[in-house]
N, C-alpha and C positions, 0 to 999 in steps of 0.2 A: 504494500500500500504506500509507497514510494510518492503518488501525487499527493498526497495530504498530510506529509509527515511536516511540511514548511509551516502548518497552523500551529496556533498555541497552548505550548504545553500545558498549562493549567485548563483547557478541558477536557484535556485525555483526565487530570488529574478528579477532573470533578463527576464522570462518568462508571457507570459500576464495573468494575473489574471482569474483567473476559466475557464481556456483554457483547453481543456481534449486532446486534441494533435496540437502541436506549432512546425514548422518548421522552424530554422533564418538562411537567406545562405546557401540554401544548395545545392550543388553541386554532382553530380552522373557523373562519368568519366569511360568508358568501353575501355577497345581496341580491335581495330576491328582484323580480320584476313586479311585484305590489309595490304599494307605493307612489311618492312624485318623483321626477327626476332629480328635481332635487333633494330631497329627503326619503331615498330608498328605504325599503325594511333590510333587516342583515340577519340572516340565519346564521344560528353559532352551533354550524355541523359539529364542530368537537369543542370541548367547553374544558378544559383544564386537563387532558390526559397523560399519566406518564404508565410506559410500560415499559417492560425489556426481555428480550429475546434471548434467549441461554443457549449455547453451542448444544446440540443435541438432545433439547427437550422441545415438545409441542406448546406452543400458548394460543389455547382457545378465546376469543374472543365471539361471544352471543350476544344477541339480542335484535328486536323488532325490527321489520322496513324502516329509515329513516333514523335510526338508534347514532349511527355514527361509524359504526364499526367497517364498514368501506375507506367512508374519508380518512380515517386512522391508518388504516394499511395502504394505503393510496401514500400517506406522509411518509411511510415506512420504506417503502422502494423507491420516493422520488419522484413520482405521479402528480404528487400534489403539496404544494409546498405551503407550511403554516404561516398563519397570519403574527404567531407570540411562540415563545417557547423554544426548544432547544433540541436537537437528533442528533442523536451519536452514533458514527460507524468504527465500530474497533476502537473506539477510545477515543476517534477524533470525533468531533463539531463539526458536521456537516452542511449544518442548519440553513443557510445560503448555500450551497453548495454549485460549485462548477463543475464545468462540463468532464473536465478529469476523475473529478468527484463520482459522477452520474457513470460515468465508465466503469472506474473501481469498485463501484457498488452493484455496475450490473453485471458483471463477474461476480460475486459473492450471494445476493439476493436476486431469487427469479421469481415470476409469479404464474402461476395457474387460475386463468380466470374461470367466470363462471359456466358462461356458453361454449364450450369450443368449438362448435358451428360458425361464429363469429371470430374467435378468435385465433383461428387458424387462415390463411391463403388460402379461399374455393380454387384457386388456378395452378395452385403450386404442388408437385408430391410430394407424398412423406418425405421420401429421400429428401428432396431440397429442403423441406421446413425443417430437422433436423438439422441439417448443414450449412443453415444460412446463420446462425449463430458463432459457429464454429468458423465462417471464414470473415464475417464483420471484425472478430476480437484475433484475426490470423493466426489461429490457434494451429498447430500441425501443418504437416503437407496434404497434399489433399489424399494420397494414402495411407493416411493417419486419418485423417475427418474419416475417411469412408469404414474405415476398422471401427473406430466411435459409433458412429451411427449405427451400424450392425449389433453392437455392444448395448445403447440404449433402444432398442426395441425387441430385443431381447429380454432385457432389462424391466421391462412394462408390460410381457408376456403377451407380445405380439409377432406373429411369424413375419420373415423375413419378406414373404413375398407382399406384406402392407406395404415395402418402401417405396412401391412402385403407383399404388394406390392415390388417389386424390380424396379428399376429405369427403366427397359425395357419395363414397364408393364403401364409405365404413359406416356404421353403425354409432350411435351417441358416445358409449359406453370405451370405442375403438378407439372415435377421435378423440377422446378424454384420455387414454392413455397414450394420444402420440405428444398430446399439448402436454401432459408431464413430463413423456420421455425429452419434448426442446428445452422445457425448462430444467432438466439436467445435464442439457448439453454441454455446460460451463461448469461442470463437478461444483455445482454454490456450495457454499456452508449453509444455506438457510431458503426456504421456499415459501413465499403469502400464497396461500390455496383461499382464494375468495366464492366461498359458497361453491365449489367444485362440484357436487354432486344433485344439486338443487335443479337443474335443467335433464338427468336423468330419471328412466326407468326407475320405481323401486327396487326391483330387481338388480337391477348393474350397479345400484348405489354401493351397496355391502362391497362387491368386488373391488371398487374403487377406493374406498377406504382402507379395506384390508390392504391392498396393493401399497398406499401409501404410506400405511406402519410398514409394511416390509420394509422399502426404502429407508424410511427413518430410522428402522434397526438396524439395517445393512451397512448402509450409510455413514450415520452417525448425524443426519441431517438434525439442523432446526428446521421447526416449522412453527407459520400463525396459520393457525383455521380458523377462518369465519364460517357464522352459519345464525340463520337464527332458529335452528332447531338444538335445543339444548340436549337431547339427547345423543345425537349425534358426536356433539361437541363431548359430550364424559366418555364419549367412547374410546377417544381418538387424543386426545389432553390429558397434559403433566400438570397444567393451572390453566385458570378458567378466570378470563373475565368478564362480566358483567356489563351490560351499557346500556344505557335508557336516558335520549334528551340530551345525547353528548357527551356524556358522562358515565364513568366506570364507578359504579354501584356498589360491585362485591368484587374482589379478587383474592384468588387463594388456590390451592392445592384442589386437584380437580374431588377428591374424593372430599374433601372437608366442605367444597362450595356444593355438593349435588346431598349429603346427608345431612348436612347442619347448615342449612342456606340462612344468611340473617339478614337480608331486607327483604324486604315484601315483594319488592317487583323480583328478584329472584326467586321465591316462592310459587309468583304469580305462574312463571313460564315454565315450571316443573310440573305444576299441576295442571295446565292449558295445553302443552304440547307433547300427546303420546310418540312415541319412537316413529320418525318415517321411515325407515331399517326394515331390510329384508329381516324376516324370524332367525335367518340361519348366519347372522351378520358372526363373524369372527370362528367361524369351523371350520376347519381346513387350513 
């Protein structure tokens, strides 16, 4: 991380120790189109949040449409840059961060959106969508990329002959694990999966989950999973945060925030939201 070692040492200093992304206060302020122009309304998507991301544990993040928990991980990869407050990568203040900045972290942090209908190339093959990561950051020769490639789709328990496939050509569940296999194209320390299984099957959900504990085990991956299905979220989480109206409500150890939950709105969404999980989620 050689671009960002020029900033100043006292915020690596003030940052938690082996954090691979550190949020403090931080605040996300949009304005709305209500309003005049001159005196807009201002939606305060995120309202004071600090969180951080551990080398090789999951941190779940739930809660409602609108809760905030987007904009939060949106801050986190550099999507979306805070109005207050402060982001840490690896001990540096990235907070303003430049375009060096936004490199070095997109090596390390990937994300997995929600649709990957949308968010894959309709035009492009596997083979390319896997490879165009790989030759953006010049990573290998190109028989190197192509050994990698072969490596991550295998990787994501998808036969070789997908590479040739176009995203029209697979099934939800298929192109969801080729949009995991690009986002390990760059071996990250750390992956945001934004509601990843939410545009699937019931069915293909459980597979996709399990698929992404393997990786995290195999791995030694960080990950944040959003979802606003909290069940989902205990499954798959080391800590679990909470968010409602911008704000992180509960946070704590996944097993201590789903048996002894102490605010009410965590309460609310354990007893409002049954499992959307296949029955046979985690066998095999």
């Amino acid at each position: 991380m050689s671009t960002m070692t020029t900033k100043s040492a006292t915020s690596a200093a003030q940052s938690s120790p082996n954090a691979i992304i550190e949020l403090r206060d931080v605040y996300v302020t949009f304005k709305s189109r209500t309003g005049s122009l001159f005196k807009p309304h201002l939606v305060h998507a995120v309202n004071g949040v600090s969180m951080t991301v551990k080398p090789g544990e999951v941190l779940g993040i739930v809660g409602e449409s609108g809760c905030g928990k987007s904009t939060t991980a949106n801050v986190m990869c550099g999507l979306q840059a805070p109005t207050a407050g402060h982001v840490y990568f690896k001990g540096e203040e990235v907070t303003k961060r430049s375009a060096a900045d936004r490199r070095a972290i997109g090596r390390v942090v990937s994300v997995v959106f929600q649709d990957p209908a949308t968010a894959l190339n309709a035009r492009m093959a596997v083979r390319d969508q896997l490879m165009d990561p790989l030759r953006v950051h010049k990573i290998g020769t190109e028989t190197e990329r192509e050994r990698r490639v072969a490596e991550l789709i295998q990787m994501v328990g998808l036969p070789s002959s997908a590479l040739g496939a176009l995203p029209s050509q697979l099934s939800g569940g298929q192109r969801q694990r080729v949009a995991i296999a690009r986002a390990l194209s760059l071996s990250p320390d750390a992956i945001i999966a934004d509601e990843p299984t939410s545009a699937l099957d019931v069915s293909v959900r459980a597979q996709i989950l399990n698929l992404l504990m393997d990786l995290k085990n195999d791995l030694g991956l960080a990950m944040v999973f959003i979802s606003h299905d909290i069940q989902t979220v205990r499954y798959i989480s080391d800590t679990i945060a909470v968010m409602n109206g911008g704000r992180v409500v509960e946070e704590g150890p996944a097993r201590q925030i789903l048996e002894n939950p102490q605010d009410p709105y965590t309460r609310t969404l354990l007893g409002a939201a049954p499992s959307l999980l296949h029955p046979n989620l985690g066998q095999g």
